[in-house]
C-alpha positions in Angstrom: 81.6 96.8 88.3 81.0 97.7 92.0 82.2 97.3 95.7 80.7 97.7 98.3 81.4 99.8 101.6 81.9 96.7 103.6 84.8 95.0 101.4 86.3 98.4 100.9 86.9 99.2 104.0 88.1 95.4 104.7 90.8 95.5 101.9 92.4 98.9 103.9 92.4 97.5 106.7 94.2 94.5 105.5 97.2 96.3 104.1 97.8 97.3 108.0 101.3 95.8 108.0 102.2 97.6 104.7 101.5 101.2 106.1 98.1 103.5 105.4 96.8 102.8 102.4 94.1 105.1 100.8 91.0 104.6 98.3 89.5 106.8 96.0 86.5 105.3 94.1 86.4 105.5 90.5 84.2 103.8 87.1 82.3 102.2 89.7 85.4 100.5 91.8 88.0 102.1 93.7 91.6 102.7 93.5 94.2 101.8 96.2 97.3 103.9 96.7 100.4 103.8 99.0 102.4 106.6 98.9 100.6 108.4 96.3 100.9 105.4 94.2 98.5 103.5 92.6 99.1 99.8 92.6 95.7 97.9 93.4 91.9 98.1 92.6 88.6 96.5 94.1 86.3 95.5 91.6 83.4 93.3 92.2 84.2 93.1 95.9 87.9 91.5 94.7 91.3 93.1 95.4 93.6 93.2 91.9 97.0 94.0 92.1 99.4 95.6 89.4 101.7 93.1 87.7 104.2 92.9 85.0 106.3 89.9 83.4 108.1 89.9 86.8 105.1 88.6 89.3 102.4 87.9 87.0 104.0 83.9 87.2 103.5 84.5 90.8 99.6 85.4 90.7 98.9 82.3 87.8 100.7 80.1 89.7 98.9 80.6 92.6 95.0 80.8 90.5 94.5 84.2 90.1 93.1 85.7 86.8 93.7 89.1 85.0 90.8 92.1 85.6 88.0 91.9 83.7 85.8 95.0 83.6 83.6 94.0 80.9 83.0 90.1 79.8 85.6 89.5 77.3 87.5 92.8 77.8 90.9 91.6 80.0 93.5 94.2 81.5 96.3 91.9 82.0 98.2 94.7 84.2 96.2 93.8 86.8 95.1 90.3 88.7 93.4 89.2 91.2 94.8 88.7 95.0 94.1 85.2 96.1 92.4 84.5 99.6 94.6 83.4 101.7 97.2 86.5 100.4 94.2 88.9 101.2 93.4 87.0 104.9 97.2 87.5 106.1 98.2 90.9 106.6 101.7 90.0 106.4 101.7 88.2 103.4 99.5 90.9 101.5 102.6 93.4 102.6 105.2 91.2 100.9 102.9 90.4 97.9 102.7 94.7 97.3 106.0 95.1 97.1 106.7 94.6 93.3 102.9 96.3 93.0 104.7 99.2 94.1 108.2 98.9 92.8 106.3 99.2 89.3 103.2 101.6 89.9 103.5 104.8 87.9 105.8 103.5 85.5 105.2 103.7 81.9 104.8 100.6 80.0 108.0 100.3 77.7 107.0 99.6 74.0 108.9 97.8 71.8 110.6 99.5 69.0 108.8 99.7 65.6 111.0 97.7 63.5 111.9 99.9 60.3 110.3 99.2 57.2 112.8 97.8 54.3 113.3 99.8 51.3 113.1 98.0 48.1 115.7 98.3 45.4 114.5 98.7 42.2 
């Protein structure tokens, strides 16, 4: 996993019409954050944003696949920003805007269901 300078500095200056976005590099990519939050990654020289249940019909339908920092190894809270998202300013704003709504919150769990007690 890497990313260059170049496509770094590219995917800031994309999120223009969102506001300032900052990067911090980390494990060999870099984290984007708005606002202190962190709700998109560059891997690879590709943008990933976060999803949940909400948007994630959004990325598939529009080809995007979940991060894959290892082969085999998926983290389906992120995927992939398509092109022409990435290539319109505009449209990368709009697409951040459940990214955000959803950075730094914790992943609900399911309830463990409790175990039945058998009568003897």
């Amino acid at each position: 996993m890497a990313v260059s300078e170049e496509f770094l500095n590219y995917v800031n200056d994309q999120f223009r019409e969102l506001g300032e976005v900052t990067s911090r590099k980390m494990f060999g990519g870099a984290g984007i954050y708005f606002d202190g939050k962190f709700f998109a990654l560059v891997a690879n020289d590709e943008l990933y944003m976060k999803v949940d249940d909400t948007n994630r019909p959004q990325f598939e339908k529009a080809g995007s696949h979940a991060f894959e920092p290892w082969e085999g190894q998926f983290m389906n809270g992120y995927w992939s920003v398509p092109p022409d998202v990435l290539e319109d300013p505009a449209k990368l704003a709009e697409w951040s805007q459940h990214p955000l709504s959803i950075a730094g919150k914790k992943a609900t769990k399911k309830p463990k269901k409790k175990a039945s007690k058998k009568r003897k």
